[in-house]
Backbone bond lengths (Angstrom), bond angles and torsions (degrees), N, CA, C in turn:
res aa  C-N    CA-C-N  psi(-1)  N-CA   C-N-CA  omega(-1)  CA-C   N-CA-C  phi
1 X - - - 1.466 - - 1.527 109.77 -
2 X 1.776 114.81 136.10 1.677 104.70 179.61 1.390 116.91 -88.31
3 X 1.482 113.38 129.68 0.875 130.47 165.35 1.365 150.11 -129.99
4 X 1.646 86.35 63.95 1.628 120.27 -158.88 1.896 102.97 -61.83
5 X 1.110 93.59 -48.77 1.510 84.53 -168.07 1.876 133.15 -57.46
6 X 0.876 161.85 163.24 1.459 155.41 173.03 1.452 121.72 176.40
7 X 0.970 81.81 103.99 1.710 110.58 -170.66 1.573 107.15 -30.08
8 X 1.346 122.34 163.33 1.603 105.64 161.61 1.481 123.03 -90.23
9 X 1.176 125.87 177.17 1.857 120.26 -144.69 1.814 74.74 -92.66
10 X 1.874 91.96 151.19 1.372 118.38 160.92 1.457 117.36 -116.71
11 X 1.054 125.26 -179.64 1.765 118.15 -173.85 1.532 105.99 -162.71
12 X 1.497 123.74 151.33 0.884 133.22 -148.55 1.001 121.72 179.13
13 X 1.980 140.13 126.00 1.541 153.51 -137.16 1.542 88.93 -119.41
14 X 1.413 107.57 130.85 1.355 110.81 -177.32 1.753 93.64 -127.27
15 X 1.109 112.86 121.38 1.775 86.41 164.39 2.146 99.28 -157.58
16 X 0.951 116.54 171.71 1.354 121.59 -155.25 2.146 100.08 -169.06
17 X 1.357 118.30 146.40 1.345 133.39 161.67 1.811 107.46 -62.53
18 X 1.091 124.30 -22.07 1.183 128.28 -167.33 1.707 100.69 -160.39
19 X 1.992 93.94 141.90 1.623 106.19 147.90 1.295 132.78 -159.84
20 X 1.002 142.85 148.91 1.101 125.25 179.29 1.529 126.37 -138.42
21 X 1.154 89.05 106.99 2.093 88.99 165.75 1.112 133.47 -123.00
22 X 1.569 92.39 121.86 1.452 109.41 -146.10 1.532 134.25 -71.90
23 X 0.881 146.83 107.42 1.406 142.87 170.27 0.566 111.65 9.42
24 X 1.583 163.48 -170.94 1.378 157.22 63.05 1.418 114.30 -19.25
25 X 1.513 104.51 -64.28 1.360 121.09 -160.98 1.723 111.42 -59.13
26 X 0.892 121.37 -18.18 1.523 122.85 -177.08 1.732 94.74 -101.79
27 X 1.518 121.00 -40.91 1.825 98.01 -174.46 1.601 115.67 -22.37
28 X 1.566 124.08 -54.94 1.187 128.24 -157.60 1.561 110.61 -48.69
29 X 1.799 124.34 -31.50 1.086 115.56 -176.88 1.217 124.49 -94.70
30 X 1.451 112.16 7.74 1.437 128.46 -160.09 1.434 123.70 60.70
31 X 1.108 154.38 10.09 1.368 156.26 89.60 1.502 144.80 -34.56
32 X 1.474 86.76 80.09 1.818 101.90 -171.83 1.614 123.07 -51.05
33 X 1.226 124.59 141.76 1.486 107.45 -142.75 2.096 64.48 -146.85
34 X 1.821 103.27 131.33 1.714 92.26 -179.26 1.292 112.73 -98.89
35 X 1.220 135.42 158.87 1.306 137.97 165.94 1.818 96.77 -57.05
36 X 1.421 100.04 157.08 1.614 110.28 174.63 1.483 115.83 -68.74
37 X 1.612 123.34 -13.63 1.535 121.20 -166.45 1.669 77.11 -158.71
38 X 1.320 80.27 167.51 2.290 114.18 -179.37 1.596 77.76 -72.85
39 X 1.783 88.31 142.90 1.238 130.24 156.18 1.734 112.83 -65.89
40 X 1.301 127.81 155.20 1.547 126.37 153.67 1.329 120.82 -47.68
41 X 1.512 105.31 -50.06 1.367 110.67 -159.26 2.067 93.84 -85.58
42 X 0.967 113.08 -18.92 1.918 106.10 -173.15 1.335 97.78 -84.49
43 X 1.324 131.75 -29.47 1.776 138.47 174.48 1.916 92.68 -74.74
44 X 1.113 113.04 -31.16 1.705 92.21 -160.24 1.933 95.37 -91.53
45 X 1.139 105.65 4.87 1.680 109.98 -169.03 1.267 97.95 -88.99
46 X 1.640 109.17 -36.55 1.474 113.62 -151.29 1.682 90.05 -96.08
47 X 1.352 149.22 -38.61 1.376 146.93 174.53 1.535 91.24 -56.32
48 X 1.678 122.68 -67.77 1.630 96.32 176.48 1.421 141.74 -64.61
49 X 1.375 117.95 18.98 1.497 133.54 176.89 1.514 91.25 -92.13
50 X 1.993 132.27 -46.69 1.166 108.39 -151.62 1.469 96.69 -90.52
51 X 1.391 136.00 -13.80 1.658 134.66 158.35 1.687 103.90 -157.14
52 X 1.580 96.57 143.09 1.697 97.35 173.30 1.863 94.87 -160.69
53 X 0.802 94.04 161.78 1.512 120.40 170.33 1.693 116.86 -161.67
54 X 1.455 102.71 136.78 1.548 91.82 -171.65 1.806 115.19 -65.18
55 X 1.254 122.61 -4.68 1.572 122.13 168.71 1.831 108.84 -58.00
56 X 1.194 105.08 -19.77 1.943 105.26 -171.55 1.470 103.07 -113.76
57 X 1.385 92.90 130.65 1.579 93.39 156.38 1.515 130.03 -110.24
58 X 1.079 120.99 101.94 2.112 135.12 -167.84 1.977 85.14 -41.63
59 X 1.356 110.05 165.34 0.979 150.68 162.33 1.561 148.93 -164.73
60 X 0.914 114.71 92.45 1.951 136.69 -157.69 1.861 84.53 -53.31
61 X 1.574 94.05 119.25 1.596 84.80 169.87 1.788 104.74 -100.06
62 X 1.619 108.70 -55.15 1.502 96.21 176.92 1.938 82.76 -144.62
63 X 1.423 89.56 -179.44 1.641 107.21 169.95 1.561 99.98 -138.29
64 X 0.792 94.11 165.08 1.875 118.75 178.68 1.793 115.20 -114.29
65 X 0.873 144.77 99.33 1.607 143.52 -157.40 1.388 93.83 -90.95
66 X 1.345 123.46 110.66 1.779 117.84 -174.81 1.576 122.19 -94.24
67 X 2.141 102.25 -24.27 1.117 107.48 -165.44 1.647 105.76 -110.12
68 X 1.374 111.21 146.28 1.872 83.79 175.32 1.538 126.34 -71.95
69 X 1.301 91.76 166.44 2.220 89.46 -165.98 1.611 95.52 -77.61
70 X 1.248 123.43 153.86 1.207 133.34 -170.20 1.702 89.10 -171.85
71 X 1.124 104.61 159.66 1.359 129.29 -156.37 1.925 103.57 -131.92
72 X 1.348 124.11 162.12 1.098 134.42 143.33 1.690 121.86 -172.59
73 X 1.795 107.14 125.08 1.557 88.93 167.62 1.335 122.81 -132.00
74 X 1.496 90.99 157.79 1.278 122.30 -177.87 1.836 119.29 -96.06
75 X 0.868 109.04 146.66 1.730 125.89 163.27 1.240 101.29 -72.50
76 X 1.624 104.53 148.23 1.116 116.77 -165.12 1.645 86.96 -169.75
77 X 2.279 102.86 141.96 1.237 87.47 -171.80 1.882 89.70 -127.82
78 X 1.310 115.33 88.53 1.453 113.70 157.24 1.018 144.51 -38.56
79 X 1.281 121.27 138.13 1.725 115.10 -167.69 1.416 114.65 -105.85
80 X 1.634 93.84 127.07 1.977 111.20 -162.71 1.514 96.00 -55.65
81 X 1.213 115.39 134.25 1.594 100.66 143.33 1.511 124.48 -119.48
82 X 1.367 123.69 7.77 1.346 123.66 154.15 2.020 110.88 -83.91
83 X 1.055 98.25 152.43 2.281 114.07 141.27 2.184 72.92 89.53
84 X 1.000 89.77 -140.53 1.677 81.48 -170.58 2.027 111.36 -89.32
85 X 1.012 113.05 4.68 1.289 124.39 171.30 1.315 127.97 85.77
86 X 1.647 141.12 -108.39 0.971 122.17 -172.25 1.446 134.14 79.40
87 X 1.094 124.25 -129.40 1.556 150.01 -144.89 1.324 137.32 168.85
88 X 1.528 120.45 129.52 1.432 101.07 -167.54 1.689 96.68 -141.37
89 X 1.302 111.78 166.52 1.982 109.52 165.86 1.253 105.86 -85.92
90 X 2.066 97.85 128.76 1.577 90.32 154.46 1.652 109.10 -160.95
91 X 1.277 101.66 151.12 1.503 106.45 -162.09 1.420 115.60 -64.96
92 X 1.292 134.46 134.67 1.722 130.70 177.67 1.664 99.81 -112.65
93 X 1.121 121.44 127.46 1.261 114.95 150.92 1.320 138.67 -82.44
94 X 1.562 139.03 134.46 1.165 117.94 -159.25 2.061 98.55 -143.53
95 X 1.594 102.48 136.47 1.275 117.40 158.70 1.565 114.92 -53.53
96 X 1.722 137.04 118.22 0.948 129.32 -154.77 1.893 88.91 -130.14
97 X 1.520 107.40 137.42 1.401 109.42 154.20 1.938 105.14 92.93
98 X 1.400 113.57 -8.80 1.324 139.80 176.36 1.814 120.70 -37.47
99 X 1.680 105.80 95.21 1.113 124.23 167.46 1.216 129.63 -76.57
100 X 1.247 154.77 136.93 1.728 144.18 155.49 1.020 114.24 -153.99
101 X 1.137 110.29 157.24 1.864 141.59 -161.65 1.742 83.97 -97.42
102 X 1.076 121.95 163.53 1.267 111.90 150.13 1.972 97.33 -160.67
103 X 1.313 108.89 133.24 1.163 110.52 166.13 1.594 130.44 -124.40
104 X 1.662 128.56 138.42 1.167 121.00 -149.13 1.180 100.00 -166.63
105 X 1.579 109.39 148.82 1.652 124.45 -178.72 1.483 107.17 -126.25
106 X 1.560 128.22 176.10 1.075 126.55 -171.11 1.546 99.58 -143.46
107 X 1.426 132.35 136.34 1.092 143.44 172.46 1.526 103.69 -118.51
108 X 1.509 107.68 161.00 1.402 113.87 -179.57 1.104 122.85 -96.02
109 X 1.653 127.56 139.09 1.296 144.45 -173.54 1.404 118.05 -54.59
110 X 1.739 119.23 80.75 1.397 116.21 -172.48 1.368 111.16 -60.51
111 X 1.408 119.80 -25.35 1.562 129.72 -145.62 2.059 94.18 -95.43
112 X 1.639 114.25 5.94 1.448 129.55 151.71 1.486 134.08 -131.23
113 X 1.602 97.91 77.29 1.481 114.20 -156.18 1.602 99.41 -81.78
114 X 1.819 112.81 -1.97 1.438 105.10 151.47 1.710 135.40 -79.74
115 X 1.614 106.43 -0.57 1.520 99.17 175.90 1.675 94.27 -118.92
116 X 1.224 128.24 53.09 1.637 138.61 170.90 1.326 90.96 -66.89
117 X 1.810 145.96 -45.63 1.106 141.93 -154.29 1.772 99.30 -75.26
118 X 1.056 104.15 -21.87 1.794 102.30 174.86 1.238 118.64 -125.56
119 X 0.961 100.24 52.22 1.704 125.76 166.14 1.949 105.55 -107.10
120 X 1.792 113.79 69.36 1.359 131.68 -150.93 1.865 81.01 -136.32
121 X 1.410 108.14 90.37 1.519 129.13 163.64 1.376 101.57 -38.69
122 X 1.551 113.70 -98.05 1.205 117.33 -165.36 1.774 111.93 -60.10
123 X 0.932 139.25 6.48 1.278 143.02 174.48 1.757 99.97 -90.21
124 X 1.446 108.59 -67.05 1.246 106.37 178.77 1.717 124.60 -52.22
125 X 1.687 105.64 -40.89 1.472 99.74 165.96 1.536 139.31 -55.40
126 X 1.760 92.72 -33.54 1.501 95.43 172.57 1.763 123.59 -74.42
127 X 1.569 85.70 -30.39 2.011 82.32 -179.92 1.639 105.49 -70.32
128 X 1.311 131.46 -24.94 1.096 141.09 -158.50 1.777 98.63 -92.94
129 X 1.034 141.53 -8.94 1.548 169.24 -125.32 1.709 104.83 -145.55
130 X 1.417 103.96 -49.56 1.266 108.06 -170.93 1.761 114.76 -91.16
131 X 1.769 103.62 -19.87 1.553 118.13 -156.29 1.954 72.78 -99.58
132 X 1.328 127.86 -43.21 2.054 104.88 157.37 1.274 120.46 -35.71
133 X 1.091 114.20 -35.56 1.229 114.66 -146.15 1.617 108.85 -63.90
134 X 1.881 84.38 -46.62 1.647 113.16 167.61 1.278 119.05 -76.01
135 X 1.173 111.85 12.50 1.523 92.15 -174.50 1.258 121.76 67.92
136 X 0.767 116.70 30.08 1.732 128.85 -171.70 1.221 117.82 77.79
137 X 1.533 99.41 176.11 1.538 103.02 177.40 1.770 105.59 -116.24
138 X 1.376 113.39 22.79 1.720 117.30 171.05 1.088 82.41 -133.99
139 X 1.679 88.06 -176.18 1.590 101.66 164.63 1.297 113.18 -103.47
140 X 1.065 110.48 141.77 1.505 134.82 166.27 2.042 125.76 -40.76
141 X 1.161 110.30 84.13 1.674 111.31 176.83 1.588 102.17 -102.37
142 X 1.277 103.57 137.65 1.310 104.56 -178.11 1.517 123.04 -114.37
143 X 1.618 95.61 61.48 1.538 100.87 -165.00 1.426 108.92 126.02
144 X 1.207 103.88 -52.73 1.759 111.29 -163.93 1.230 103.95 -145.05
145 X 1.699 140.23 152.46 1.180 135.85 178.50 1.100 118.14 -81.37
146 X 1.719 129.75 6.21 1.461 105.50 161.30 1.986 98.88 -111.12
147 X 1.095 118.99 18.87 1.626 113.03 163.79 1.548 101.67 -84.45
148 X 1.149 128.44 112.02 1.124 129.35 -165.71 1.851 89.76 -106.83
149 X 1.454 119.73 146.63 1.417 118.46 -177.61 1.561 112.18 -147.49
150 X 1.097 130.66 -154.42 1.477 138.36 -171.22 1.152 133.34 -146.16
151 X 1.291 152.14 135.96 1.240 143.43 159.89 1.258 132.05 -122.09
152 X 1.365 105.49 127.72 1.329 104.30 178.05 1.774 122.36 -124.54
153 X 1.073 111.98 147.64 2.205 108.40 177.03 1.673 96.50 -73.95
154 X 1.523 70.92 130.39 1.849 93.72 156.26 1.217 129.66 -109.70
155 X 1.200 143.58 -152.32 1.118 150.83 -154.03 1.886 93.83 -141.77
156 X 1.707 111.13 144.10 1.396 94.37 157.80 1.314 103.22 -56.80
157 X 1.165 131.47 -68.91 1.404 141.20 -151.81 1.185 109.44 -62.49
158 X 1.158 118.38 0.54 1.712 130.32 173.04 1.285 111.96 -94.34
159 X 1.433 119.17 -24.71 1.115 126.81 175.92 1.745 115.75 -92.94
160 X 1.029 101.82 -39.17 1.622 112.50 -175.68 1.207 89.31 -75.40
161 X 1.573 149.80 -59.97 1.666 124.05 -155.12 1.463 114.48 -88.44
162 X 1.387 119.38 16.00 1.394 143.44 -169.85 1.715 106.19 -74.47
163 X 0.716 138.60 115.62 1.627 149.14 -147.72 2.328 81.59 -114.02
164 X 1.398 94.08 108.61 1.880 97.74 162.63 1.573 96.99 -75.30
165 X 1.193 87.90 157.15 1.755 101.80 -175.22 1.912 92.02 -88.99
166 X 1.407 160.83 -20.28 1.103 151.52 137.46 1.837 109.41 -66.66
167 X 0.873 119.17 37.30 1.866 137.97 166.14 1.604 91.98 -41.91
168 X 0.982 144.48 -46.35 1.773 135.77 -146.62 1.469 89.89 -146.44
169 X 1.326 124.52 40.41 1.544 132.08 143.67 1.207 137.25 -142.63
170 X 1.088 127.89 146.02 1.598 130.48 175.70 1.598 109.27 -128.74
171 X 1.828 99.40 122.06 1.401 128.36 176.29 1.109 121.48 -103.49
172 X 1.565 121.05 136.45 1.216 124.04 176.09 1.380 94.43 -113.12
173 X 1.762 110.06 132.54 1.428 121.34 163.76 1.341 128.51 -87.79
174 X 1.617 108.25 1.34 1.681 103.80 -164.39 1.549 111.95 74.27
175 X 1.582 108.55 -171.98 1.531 117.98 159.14 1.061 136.79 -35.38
176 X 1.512 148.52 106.88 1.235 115.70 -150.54 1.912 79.14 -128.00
177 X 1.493 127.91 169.44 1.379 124.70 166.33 2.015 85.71 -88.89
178 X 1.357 100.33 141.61 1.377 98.97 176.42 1.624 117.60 -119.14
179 X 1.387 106.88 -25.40 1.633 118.32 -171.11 1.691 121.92 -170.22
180 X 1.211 110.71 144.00 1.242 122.43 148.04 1.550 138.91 -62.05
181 X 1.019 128.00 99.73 1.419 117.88 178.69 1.556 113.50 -95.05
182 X 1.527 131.63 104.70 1.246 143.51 179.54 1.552 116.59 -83.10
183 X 1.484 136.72 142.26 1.726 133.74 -168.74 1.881 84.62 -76.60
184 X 1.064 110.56 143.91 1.913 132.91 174.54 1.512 86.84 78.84
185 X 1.416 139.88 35.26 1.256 130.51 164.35 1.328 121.99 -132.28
186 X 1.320 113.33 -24.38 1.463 108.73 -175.61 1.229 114.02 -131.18
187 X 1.356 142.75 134.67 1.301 150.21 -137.22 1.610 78.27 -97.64
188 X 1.070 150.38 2.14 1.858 123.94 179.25 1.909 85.45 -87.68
189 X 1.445 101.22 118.13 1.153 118.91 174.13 2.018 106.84 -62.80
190 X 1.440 114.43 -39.77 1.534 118.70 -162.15 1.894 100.09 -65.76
191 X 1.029 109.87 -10.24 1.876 109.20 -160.47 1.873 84.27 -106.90
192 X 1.753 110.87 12.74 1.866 80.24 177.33 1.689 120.88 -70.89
193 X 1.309 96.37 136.49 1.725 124.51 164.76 1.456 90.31 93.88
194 X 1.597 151.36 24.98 1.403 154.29 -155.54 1.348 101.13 -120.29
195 X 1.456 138.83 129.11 1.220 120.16 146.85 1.264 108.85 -80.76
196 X 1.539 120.40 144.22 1.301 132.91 -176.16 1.450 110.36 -120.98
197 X 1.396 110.72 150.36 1.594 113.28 -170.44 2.059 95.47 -133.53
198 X 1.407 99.13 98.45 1.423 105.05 -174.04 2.007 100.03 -83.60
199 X 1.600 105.22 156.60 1.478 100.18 167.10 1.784 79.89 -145.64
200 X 1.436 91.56 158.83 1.713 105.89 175.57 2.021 96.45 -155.71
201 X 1.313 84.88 171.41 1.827 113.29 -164.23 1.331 74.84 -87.41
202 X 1.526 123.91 124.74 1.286 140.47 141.37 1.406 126.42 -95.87
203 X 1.325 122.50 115.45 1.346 136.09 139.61 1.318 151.60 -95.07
204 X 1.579 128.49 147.91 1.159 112.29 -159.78 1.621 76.10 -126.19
205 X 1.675 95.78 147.20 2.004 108.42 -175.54 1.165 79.59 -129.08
206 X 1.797 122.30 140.98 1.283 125.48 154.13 1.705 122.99 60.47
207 X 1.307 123.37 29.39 1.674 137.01 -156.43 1.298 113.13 72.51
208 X 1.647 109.80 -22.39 1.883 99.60 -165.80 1.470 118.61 -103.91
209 X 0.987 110.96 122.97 1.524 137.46 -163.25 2.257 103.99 -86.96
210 X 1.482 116.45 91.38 1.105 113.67 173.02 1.729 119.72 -101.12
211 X 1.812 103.46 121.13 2.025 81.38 -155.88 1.706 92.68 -96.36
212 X 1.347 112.20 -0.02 1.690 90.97 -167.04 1.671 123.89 97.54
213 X 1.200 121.79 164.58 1.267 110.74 153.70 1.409 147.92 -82.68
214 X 1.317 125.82 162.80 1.773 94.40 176.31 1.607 122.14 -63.60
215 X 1.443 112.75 -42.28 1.634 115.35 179.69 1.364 99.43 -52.28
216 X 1.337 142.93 -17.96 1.501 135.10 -177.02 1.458 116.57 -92.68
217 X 1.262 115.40 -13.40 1.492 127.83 155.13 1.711 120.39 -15.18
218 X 0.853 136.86 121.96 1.366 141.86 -172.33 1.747 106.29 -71.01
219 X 1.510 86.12 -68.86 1.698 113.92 -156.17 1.826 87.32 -105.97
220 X 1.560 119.35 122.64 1.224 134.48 -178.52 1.926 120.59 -142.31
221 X 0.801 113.68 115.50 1.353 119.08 174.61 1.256 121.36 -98.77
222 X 1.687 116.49 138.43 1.111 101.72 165.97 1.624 134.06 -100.79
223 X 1.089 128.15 126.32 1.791 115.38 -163.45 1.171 119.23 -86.63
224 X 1.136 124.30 -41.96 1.580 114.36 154.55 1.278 88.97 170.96
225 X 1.822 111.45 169.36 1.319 138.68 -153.93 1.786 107.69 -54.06
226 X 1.172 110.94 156.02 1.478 96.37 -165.45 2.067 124.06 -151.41
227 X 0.790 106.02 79.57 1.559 103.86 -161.14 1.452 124.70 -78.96
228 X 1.464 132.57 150.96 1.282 117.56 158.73 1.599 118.70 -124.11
229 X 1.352 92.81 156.33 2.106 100.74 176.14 1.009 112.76 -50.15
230 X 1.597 130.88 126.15 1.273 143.71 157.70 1.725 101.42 -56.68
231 X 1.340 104.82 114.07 1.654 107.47 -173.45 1.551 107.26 -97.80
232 X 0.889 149.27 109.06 1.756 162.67 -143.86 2.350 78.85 -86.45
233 X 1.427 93.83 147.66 1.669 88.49 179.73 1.700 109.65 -74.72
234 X 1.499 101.60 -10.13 1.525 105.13 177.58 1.238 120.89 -33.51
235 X 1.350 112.13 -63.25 1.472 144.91 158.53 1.293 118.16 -14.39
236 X 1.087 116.69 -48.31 1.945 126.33 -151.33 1.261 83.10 -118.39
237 X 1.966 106.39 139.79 0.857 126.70 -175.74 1.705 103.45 -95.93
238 X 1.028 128.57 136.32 1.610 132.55 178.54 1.308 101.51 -49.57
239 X 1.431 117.72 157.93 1.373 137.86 159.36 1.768 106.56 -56.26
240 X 1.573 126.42 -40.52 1.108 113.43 -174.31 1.485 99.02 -81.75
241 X 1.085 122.24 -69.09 1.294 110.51 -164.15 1.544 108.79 -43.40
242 X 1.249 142.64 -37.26 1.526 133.49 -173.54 1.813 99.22 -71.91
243 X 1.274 132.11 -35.41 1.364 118.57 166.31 1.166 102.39 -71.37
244 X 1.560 154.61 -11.69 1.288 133.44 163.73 1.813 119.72 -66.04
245 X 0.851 99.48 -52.17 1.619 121.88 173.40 1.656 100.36 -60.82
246 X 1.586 118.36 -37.62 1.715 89.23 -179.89 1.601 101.78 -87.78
247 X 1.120 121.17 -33.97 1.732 109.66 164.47 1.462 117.46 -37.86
248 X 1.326 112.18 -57.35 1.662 119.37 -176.84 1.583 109.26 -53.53
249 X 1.283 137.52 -43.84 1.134 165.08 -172.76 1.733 99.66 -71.01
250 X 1.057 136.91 -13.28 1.448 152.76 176.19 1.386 120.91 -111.18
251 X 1.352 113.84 -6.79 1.235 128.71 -176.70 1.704 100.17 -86.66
């Protein structure tokens, strides 16, 4: 599938008291246990919280890790919803004190060759420019909905003279789960209508952490059959009119 177009890179300060992204491997016992660094897919959730429209598709190019990883857990008492229900104790582990660079471009959604009419570059950059500005236009979870976090616009050059706090190391994480692949989302044509559960070998060289794309995923599963709503264009608000409304909104 062509996918000539690609926006130019944006950048952006993420940081939060807490985060967590969670293992896989521990969900089963109910004690979330976090990976040492952000997932692909928890960085690509949080760029589409601060602007998205289904015409773009986000893409995590690299991050920069600024703060060191440190850990802390807490008890936590979840609420059963199987056997007669309730509440029970259970330990969460959580990334504490969590800085990042994050840099990212946006290409357009071939797999909706009905919104081609708002496929408007410089329109989309500026609303997407302005919703930095704010810090988004959701709120910010950083992993989990009670890691509450922040965003702010950077500068390339804010990003490039930015010193990672692992500057004079290189980590290997092993396997890491890296992404979701959804049908009208991901250009690997073989996974259509599939949800897919990609994992890839993550490393971080020098603080900066590059994960790749999802179609470049090594190791991919499929989870089972997977559909989405045919959205009528009624629905979707144009690219102009949403830069009218964020101008008005500045007034």
């Amino acid at each position: 599938m062509d996918r000539q177009f690609k926006s130019k890179p944006f950048y952006y300060r993420l940081t939060g008291e807490y985060a967590l992204f969670t293992d896989p491997v521990t969900k089963g016992g109910g004690e979330k246990f976090t990976y040492p660094i952000p997932t692909y897919q928890a960085m690509k959730g949080i760029t589409e919280g601060i602007y998205w429209k289904p015409t773009l598709l986000f893409f995590i190019d690299e991050l920069k890790v600024m703060n060191p990883i440190q850990t802390e857990t807490m008890g936590m008492r979840p609420i059963i919803t199987t056997g007669n229900g309730g509440n029970d104790l259970s330990y969460y582990t959580y990334l504490t004190k969590v800085e990042y660079l994050v840099k990212f471009h946006f290409e357009w959604n071939l797999n909706r060759p009905d919104l081609k009419n708002d496929r408007q570059e410089i329109k989309h950059q500026q609303i997407l420019l302005r919703s930095l500005d704010r810090g988004g236009r959701r709120d910010v979870f950083i992993g989990t909905r009670e890691c509450i976090g922040a965003v702010e616009r950077i500068s390339a050059t804010d990003y490039q003279d930015a010193v990672p706090y692992y500057h004079d190391k290189s980590i290997n994480f092993g396997i890491m789960f890296h992404s979701f692949s959804y049908p009208g989302e991901s250009y690997d044509e073989s996974s259509a209508g599939k949800l897919v559960s990609n994992f890839s070998a993550i490393q971080m060289h020098e603080g900066v952490i590059t994960f790749g794309r999802p179609e470049e995923c090594v190791i991919r599963q499929e989870l089972r059959d997977y559909s989405i709503k045919n959205f009528t264009l009624d629905g979707i608000t144009s690219v102009d009119e949403e830069y009218e409304k964020c101008k008005m909104e500045e007034v």
